[in-house]
SERO-4910 file (N, C-alpha, C, O; in steps of 0.05 Angstrom, whole numbers):
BEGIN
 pado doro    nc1    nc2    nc3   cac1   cac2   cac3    cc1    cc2    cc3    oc1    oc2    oc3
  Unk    A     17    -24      0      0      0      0     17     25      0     13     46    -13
  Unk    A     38     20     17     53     49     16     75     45     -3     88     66     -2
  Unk    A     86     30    -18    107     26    -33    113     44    -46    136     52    -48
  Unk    A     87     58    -63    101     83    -83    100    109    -77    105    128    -91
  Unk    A     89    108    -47    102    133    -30    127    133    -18    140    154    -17
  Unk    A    133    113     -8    158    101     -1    179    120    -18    193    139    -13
  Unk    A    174    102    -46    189    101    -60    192    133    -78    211    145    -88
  Unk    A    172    138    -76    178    178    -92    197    182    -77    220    185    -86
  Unk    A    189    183    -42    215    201    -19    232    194    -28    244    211    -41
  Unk    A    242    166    -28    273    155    -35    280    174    -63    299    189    -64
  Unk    A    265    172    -81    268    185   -111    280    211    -97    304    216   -100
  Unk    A    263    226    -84    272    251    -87    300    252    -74    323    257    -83
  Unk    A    291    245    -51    324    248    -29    350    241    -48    372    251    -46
  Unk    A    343    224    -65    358    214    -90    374    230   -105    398    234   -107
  Unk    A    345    245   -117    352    270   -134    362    288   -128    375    301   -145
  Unk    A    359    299    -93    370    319    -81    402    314    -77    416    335    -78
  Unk    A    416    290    -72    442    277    -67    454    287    -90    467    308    -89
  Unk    A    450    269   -117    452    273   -142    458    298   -146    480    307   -153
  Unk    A    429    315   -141    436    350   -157    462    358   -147    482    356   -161
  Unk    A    462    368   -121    491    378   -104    514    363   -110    536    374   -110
  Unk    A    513    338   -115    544    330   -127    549    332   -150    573    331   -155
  Unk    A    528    334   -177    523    352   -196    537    375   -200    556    379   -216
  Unk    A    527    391   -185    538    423   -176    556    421   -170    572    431   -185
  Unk    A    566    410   -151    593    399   -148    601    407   -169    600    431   -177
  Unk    A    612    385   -182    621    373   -205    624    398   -231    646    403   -241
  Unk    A    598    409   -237    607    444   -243    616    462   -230    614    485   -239
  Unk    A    628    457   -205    638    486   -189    623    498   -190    629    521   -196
  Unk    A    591    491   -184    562    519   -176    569    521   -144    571    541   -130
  Unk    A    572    503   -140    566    504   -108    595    489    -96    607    473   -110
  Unk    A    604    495    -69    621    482    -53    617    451    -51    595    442    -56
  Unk    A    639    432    -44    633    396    -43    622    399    -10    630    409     11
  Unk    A    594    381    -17    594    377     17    594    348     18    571    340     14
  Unk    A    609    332     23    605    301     18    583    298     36    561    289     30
  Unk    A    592    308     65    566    301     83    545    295     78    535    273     82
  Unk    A    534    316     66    504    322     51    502    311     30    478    314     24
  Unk    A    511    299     16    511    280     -6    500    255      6    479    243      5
  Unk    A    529    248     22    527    223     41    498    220     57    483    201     58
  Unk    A    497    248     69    467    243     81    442    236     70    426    218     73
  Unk    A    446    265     51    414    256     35    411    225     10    392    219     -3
  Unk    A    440    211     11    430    184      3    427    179     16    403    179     18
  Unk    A    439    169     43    436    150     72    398    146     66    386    125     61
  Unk    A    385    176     70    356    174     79    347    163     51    328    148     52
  Unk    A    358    165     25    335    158     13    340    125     13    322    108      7
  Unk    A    374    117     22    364     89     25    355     80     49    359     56     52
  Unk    A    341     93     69    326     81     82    307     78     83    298     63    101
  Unk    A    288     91     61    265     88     48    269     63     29    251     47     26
  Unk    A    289     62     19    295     42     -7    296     20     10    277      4      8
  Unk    A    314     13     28    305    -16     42    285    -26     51    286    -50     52
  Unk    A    263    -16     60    242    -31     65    232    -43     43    225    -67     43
  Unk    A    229    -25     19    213    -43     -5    227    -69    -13    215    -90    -19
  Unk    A    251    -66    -13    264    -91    -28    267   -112     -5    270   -136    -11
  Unk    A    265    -99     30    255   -131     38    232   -141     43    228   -164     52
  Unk    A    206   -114     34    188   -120     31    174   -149     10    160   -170     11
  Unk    A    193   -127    -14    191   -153    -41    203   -182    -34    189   -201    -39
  Unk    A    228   -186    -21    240   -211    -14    217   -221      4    214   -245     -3
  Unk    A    198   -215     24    181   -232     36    159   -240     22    147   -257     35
  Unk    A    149   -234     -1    124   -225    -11    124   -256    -26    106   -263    -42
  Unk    A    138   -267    -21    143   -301    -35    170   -317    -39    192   -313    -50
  Unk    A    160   -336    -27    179   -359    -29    198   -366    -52    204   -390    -53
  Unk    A    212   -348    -72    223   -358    -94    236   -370    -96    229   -388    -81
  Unk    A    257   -378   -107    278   -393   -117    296   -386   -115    314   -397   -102
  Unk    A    300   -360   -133    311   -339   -148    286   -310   -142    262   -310   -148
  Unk    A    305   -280   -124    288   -260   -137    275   -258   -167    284   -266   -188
  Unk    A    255   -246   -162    246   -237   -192    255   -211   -197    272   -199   -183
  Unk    A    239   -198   -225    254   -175   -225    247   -154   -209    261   -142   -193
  Unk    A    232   -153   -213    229   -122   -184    240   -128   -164    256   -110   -160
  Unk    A    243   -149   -144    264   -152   -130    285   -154   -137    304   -154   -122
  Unk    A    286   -156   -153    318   -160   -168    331   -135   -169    351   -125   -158
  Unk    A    319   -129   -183    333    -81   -195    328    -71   -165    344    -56   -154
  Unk    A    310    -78   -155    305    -60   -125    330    -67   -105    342    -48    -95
  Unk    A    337    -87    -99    351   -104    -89    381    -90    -98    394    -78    -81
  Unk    A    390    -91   -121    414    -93   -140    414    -61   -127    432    -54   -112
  Unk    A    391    -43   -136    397     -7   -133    403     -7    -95    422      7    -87
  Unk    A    387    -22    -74    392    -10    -62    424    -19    -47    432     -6    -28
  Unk    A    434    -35    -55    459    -49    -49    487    -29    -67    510    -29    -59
  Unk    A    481    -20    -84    490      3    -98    494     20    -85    518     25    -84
  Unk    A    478     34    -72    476     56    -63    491     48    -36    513     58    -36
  Unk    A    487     33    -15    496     28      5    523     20     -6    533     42     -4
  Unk    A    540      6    -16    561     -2    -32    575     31    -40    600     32    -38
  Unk    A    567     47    -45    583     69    -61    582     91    -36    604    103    -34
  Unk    A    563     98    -16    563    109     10    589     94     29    605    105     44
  Unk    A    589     75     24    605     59     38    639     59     31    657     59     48
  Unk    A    641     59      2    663     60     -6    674     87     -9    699     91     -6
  Unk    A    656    108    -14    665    139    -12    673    155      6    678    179      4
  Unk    A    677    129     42    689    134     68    710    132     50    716    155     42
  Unk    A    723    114     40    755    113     37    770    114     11    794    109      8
  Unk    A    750    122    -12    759    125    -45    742    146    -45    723    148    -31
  Unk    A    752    166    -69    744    187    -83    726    179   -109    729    185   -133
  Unk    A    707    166    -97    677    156   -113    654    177   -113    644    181   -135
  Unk    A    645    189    -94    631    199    -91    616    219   -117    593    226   -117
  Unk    A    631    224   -132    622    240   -162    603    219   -174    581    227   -182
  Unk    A    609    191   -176    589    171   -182    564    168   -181    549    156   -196
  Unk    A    560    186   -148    525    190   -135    515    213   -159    492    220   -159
  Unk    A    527    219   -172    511    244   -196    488    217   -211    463    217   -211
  Unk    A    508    195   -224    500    183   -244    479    158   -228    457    149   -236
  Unk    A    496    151   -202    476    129   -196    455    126   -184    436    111   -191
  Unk    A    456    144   -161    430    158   -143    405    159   -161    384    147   -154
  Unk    A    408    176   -187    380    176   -208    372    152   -207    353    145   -194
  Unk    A    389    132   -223    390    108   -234    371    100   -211    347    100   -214
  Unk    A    383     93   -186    368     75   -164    335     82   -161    316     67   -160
  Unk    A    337    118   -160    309    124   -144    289    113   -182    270     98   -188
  Unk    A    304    124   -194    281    112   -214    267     86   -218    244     78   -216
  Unk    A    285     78   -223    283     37   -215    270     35   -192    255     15   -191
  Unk    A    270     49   -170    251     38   -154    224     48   -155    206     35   -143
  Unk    A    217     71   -169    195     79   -176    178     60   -191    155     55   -185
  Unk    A    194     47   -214    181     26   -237    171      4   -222    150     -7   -226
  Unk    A    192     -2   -201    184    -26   -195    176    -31   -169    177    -53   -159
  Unk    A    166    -10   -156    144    -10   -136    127    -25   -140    122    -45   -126
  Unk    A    115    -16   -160     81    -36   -168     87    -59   -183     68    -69   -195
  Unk    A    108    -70   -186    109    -91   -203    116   -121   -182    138   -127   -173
  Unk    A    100   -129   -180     96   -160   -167    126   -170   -177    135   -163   -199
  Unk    A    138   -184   -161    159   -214   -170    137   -242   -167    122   -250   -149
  Unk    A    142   -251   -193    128   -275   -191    139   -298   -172    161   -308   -173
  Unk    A    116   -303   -154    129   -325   -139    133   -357   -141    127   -361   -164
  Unk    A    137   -373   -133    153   -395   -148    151   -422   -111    150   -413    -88
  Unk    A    151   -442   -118    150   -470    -96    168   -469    -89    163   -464    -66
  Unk    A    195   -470    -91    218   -477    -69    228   -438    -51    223   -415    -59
  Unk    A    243   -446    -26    244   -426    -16    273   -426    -21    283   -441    -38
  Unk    A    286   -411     -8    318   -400     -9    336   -411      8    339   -402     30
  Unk    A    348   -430      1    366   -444     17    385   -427     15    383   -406      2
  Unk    A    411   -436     33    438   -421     49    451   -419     26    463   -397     23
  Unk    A    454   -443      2    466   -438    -19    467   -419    -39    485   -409    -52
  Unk    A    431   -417    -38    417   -400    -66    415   -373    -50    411   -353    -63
  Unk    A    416   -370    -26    420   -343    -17    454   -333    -14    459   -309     -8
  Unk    A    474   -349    -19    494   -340     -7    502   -324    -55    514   -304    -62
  Unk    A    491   -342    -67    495   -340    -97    479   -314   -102    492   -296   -113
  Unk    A    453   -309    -94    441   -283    -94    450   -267    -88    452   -247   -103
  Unk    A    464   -267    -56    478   -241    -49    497   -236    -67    495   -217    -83
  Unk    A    520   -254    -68    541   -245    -82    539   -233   -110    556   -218   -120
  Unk    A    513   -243   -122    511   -237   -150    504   -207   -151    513   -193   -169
  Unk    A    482   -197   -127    471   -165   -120    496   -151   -123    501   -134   -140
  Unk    A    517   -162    -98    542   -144    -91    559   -135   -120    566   -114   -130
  Unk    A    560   -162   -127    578   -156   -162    562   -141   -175    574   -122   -185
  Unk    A    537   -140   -181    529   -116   -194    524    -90   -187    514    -72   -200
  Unk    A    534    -89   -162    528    -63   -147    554    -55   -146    557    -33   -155
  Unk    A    571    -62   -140    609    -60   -143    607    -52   -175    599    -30   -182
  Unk    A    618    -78   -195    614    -61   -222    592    -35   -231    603    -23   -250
  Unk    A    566    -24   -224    560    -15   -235    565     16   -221    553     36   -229
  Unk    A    586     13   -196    599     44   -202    630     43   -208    648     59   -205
  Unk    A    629     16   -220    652     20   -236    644     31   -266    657     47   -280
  Unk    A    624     20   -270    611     31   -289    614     58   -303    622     67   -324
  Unk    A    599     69   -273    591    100   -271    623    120   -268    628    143   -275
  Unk    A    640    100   -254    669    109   -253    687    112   -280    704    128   -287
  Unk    A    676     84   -295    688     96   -318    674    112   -346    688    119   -365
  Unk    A    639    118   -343    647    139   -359    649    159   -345    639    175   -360
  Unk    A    656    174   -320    682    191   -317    708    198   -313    721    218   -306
  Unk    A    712    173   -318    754    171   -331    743    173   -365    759    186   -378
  Unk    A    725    166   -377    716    173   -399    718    210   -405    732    227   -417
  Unk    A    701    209   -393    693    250   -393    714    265   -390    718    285   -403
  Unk    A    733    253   -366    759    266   -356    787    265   -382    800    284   -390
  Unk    A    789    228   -394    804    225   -409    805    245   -436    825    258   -443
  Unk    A    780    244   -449    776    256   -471    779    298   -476    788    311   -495
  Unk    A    766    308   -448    777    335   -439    799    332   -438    809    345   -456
  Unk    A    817    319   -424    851    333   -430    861    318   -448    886    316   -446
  Unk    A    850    305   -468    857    300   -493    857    316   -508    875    317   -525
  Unk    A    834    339   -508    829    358   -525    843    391   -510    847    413   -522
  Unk    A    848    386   -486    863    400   -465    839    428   -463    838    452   -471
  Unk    A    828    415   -451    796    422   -436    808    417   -409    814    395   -399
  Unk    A    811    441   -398    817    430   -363    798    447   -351    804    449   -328
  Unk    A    780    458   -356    759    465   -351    729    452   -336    719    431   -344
  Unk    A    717    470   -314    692    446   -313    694    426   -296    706    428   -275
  Unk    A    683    409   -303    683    380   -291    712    364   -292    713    341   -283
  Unk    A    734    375   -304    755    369   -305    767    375   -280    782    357   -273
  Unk    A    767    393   -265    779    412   -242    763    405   -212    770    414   -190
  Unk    A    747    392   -216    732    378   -203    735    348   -199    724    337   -179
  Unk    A    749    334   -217    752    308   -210    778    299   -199    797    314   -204
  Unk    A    782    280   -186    812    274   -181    826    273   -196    817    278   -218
  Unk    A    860    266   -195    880    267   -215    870    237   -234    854    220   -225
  Unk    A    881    236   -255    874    218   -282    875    193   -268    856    182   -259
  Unk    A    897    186   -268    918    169   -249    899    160   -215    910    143   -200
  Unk    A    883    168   -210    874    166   -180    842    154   -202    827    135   -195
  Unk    A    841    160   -210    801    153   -223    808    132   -238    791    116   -243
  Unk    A    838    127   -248    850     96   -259    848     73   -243    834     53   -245
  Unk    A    863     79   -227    872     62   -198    848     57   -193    839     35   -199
  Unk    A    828     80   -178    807     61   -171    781     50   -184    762     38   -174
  Unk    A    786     59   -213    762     45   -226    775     16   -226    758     -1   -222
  Unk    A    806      4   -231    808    -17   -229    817    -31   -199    827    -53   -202
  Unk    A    814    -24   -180    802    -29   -152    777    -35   -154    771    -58   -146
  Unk    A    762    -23   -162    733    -23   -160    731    -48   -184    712    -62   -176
  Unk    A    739    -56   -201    738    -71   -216    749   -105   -208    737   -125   -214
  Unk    A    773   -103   -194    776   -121   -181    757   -138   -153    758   -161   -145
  Unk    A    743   -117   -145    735   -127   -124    706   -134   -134    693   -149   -119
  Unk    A    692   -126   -160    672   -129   -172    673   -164   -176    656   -182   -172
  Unk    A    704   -164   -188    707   -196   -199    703   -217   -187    691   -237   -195
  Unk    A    716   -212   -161    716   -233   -141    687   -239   -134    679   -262   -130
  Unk    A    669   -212   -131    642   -226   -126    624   -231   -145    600   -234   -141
  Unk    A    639   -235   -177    619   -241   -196    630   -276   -197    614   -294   -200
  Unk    A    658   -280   -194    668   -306   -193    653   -313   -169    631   -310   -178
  Unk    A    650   -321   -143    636   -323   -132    612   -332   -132    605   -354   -125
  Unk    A    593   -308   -144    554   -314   -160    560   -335   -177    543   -353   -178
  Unk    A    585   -340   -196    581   -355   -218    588   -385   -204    574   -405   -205
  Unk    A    614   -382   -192    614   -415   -172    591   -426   -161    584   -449   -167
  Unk    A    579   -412   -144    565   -420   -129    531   -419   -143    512   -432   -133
  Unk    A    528   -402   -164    510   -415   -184    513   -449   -195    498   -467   -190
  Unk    A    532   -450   -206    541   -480   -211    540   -497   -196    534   -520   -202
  Unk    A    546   -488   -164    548   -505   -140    524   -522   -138    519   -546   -140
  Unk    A    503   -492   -131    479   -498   -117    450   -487   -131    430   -490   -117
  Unk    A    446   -477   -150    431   -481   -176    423   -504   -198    433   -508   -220
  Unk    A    399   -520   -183    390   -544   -197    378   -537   -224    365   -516   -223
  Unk    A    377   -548   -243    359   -559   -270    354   -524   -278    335   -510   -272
  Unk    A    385   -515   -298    375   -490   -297    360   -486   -330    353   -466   -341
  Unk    A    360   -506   -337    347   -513   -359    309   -505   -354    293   -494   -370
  Unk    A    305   -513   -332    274   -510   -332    269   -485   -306    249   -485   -291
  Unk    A    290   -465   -305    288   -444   -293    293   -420   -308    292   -398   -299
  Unk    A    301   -429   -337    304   -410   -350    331   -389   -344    332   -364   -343
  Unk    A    350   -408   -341    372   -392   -322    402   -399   -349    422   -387   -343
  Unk    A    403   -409   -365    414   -421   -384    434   -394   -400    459   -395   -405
  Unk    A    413   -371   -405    418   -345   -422    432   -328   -402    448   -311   -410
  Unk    A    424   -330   -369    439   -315   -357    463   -326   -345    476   -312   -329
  Unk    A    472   -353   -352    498   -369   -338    516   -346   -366    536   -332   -366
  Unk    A    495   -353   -386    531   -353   -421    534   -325   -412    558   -318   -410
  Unk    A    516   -309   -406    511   -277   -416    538   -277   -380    561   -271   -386
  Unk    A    532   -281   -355    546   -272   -333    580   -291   -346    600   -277   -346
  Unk    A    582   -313   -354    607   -319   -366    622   -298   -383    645   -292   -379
  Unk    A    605   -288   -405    616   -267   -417    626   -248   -411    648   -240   -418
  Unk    A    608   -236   -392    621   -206   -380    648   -221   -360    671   -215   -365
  Unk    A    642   -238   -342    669   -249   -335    697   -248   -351    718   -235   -346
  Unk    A    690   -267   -372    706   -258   -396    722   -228   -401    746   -225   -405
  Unk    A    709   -214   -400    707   -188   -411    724   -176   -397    746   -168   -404
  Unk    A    711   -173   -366    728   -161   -349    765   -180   -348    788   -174   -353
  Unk    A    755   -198   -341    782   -220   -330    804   -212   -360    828   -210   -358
  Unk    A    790   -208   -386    800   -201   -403    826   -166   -400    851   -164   -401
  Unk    A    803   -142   -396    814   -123   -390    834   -129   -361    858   -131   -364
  Unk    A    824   -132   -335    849   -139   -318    879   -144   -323    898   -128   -319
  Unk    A    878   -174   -334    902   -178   -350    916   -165   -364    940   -162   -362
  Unk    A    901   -154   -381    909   -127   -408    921   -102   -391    940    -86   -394
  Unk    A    904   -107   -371    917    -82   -346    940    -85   -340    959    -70   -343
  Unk    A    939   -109   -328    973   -120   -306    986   -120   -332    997    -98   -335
  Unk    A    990   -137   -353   1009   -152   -367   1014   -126   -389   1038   -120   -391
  Unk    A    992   -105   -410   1003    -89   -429    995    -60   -425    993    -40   -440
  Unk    A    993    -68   -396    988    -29   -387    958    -20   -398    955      4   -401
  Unk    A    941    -32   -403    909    -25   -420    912     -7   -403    930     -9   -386
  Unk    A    889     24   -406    884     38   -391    871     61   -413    867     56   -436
  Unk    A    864     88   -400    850    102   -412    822     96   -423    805     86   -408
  Unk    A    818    101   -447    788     93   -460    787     72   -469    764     66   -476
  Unk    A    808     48   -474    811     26   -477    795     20   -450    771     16   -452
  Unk    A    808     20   -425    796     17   -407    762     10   -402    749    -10   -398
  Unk    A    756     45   -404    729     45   -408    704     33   -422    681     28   -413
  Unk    A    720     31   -454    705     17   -468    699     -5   -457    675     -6   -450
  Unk    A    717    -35   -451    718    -58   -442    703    -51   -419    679    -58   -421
  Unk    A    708    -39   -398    687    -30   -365    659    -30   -380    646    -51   -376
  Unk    A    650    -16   -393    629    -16   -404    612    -28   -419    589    -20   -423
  Unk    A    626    -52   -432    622    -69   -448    611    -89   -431    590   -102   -434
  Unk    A    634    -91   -405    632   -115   -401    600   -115   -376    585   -133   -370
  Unk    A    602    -88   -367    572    -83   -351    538    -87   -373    516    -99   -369
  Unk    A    545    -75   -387    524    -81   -407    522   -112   -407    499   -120   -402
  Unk    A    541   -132   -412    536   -161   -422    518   -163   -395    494   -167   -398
  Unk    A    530   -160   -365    523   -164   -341    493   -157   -329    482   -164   -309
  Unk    A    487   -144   -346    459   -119   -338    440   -141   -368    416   -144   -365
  Unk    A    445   -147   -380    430   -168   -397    431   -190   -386    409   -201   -383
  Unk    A    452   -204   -376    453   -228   -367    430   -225   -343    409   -238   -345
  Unk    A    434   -204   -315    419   -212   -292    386   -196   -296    367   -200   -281
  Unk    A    384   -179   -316    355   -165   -314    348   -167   -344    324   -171   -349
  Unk    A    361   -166   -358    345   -173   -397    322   -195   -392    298   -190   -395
  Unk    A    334   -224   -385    323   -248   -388    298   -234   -366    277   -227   -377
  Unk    A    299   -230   -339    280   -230   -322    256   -205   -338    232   -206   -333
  Unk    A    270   -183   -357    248   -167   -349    226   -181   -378    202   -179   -379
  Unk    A    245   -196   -401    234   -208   -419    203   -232   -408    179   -231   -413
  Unk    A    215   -245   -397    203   -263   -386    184   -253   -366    163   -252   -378
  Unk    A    181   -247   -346    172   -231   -328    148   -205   -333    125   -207   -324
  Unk    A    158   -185   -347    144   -171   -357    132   -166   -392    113   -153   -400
  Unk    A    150   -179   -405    130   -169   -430    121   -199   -437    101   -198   -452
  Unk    A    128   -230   -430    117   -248   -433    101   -252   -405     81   -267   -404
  Unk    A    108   -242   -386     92   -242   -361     97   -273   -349     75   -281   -341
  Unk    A    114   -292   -345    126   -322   -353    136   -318   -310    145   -299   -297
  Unk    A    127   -343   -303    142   -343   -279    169   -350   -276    180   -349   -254
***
């Protein structure tokens, strides 16, 4: 009943985080991380109840999608508040904060279809990890298109703007591939322990999101290497970061919202 009141507040408090690190980001206004930090804190405390609202609302297997994106945004947001104690992430809350409060707007009213078996220790320990890896990568995501924005301005020697505002080149490098590393381990992880403890994924319809989460594995484990061993970096970088989140964002929400919402399929 209250979900998409819930969920506007979270939206806004969202949008309010967002704008000021925005401003930020153009030198309109002074950095207040605080207030950044704060006004997400509240809107994810609006954001958590729905998504453990959705997790009780049935016995699944596997989240569906509204729990799924609800779930994934609010683990994001707590994930990037969390990491912006001790890395210079926080410019990220411009791009991801929207992202979250919107998604939870859509999927307020949208039921997860529920399903006969409940969540064992296995299929919950594969869920979590799989949330965390997409909530890790996708402000790596957001991190690299701005080593994107940043790279391409002092390519053209634009130090202007949003350039003077971001950390040194070299510091948004480092930790987009920090942030990339630590993304891996918990996508290796979802993918083990999918295999572990994920029965008959043939008749769960889980088949498209094993190749599609292998791929971006690929992808990334690909760039890493390219990192350590031939120095990859810059928009090379980016491109591959971005490539490989896209495969990842089809693999865990394409199949669900196909099935789910436009075939309407449990």
């Amino acid at each position: 009943m209250y979900a998409l009141p819930l969920a506007l507040v979270a939206f806004i408090f969202y949008i309010a985080a967002a704008s000021w690190q925005g401003l930020t980001l153009f030198r309109r206004v002074a950095p207040r991380d605080t207030l950044v930090r704060g006004l997400g804190a509240a809107g994810l405390l609006c954001h958590l109840p729905l998504a453990v609202g959705l997790l009780d609302q049935g016995a699944s297997l596997l989240p569906g999608f509204s729990t799924s994106v609800v779930l994934a945004g609010a683990l994001a947001v707590l994930v990037l508040l969390l990491v912006s104690l001790f890395k210079p992430v926080l410019n990220v809350a411009t791009g991801l904060f929207p992202l979250a409060g919107a998604v939870l707007l859509l999927a307020a009213e949208w039921p997860s279809p529920e399903k006969g078996a409940g969540m064992t220790p296995g299929i919950a320990l594969h869920a979590l990890s799989a949330a965390l890896a997409f909530a890790l990568l996708a402000i790596a995501a957001v991190q690299a298109v701005l080593l994107g924005v940043q790279n391409q301005a002092l390519r053209h020697h634009h130090i202007r703007g949003v350039v003077q505002s971001l950390p040194p080149l070299t510091t948004m490098e480092r930790v987009l591939f920090e942030l990339l590393w630590g993304g891996m381990i918990l996508l290796t992880l979802s993918i083990a322990s999918g295999f572990a403890f994920v029965d008959n994924m043939f008749a769960q319809h889980l088949v498209h999101k094993t190749v599609l989460s292998l791929a971006a594995w690929v992808i990334f484990a690909a760039l890493l290497i390219g990192h350590h061993r031939q120095g990859w970096r810059g928009m090379r970088a980016v491109r591959w970061t971005l490539g490989g989140y896209l495969m990842l964002l089809l693999a865990y929400f394409g199949s669900k919202f196909v099935l789910e919402i436009l075939l309407a399929r449990p």
